[in-house]
C-alpha positions in Angstrom: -15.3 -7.8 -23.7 -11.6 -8.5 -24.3 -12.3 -11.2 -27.2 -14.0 -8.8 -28.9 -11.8 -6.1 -28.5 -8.7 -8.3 -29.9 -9.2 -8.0 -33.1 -8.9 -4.1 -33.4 -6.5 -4.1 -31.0 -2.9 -2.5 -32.1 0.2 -5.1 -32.2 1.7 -4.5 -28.7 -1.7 -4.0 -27.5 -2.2 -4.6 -23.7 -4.9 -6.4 -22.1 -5.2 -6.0 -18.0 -7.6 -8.0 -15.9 -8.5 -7.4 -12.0 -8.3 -10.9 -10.5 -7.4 -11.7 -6.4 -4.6 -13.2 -4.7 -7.4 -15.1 -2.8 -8.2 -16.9 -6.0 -5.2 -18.4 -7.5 -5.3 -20.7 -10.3 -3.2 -23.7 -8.4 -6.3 -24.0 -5.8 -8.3 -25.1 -9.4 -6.3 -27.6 -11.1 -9.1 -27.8 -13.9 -8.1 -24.2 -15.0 -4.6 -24.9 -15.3 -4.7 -27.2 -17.5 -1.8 -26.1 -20.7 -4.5 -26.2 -23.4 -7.6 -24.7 -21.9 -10.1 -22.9 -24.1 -12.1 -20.3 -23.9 -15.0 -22.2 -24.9 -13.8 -25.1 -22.2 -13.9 -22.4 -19.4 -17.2 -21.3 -20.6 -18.3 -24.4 -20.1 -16.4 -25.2 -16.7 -17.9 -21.8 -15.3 -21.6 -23.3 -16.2 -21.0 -26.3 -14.2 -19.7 -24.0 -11.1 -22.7 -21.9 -11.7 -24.9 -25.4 -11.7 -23.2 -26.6 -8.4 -24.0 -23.2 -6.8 -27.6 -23.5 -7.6 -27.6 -27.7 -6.5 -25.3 -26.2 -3.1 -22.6 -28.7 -3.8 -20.0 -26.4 -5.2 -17.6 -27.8 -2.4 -18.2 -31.3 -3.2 -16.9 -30.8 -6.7 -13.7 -28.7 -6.0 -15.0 -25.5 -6.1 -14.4 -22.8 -3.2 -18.0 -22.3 -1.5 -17.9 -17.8 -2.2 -19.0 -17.6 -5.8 -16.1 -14.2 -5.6 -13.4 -16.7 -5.6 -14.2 -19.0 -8.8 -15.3 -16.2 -10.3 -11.5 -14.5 -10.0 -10.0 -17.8 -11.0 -12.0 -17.7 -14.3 -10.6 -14.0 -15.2 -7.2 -15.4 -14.1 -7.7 -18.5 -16.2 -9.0 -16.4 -19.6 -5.7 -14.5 -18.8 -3.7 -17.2 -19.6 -5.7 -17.9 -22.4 -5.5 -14.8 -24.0 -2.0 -14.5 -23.8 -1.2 -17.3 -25.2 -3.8 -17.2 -28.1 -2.7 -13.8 -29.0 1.1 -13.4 -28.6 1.1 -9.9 -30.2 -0.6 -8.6 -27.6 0.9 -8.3 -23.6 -2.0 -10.0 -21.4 -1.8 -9.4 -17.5 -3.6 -9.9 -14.8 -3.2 -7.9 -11.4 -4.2 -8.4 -8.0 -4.1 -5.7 -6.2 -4.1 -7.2 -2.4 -6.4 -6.5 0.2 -9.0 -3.8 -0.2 -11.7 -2.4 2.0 -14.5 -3.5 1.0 -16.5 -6.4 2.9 -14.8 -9.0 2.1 -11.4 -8.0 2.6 -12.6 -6.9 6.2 -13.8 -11.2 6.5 -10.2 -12.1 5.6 -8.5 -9.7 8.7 -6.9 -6.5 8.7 -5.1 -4.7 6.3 -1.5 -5.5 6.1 1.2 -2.4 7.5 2.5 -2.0 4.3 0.1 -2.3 1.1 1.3 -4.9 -1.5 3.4 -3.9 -4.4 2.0 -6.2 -7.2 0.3 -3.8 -9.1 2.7 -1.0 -8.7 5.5 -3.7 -10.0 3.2 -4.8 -12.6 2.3 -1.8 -13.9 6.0 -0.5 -13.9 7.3 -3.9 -16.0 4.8 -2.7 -18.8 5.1 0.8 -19.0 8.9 -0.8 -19.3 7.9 -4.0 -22.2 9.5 -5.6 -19.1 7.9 -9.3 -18.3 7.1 -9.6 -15.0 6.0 -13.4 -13.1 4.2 -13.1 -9.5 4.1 -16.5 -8.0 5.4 -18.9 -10.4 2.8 -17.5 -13.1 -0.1 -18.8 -11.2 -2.2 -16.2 -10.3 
């Protein structure tokens, strides 16, 4: 959806993607990789999605919950996206833990709720740039 949007997209544009904290990009080497294509992530999400049918998504350096590949790759075609289209601002946010059944698997929810998003969401309502963990999520 956001490739195709691009190209009708105003200069100054923004794209903003939902990823996880649980699924950042320095747990998948293969994604970080400078000059990663879309077309290469395609294909690197085919081969997860044949592991997961052959069960030996482990065994090839994937994390075993399809959830958390699957929130790399947005992560990932963040990255790509920014850097293919610098006239637009690209950002992805993870929001922190949620309610939902999985974030009840991964404990309770933290006393104070996370700021990324908040912060995020400030720095481009500002045309600030804003970096949360090295520019690895």
């Amino acid at each position: 959806m956001c490739q195709e949007s691009i190209p009708v997209m105003r200069k100054q544009g923004r794209i903003v993607n939902l990823s996880s904290q649980s699924a950042q990009l320095k747990h998948y080497t293969r994604l970080l990789k400078p000059d990663l294509t879309i077309k290469e992530l395609s294909l690197l999400m085919s081969e997860y999605n044949q592991a997961a049918q052959n069960q030996n998504v482990v065994s090839l350096g994937w994390r075993s919950m399809a959830y958390f590949p699957s929130k790399a790759a947005v992560s990932a075609m963040t990255h790509i996206l920014a850097r293919d289209n610098p006239h637009l601002l690209s950002n992805c946010c993870c929001p922190g833990w949620v309610s939902t059944d999985l974030g009840v698997q991964a404990g309770k929810a933290p006393k104070t709720p996370g700021e990324s998003c908040s912060i995020l969401f400030a720095a481009l309502l500002c045309h600030m740039k804003y970096t949360l963990d090295d520019g690895l999520m």
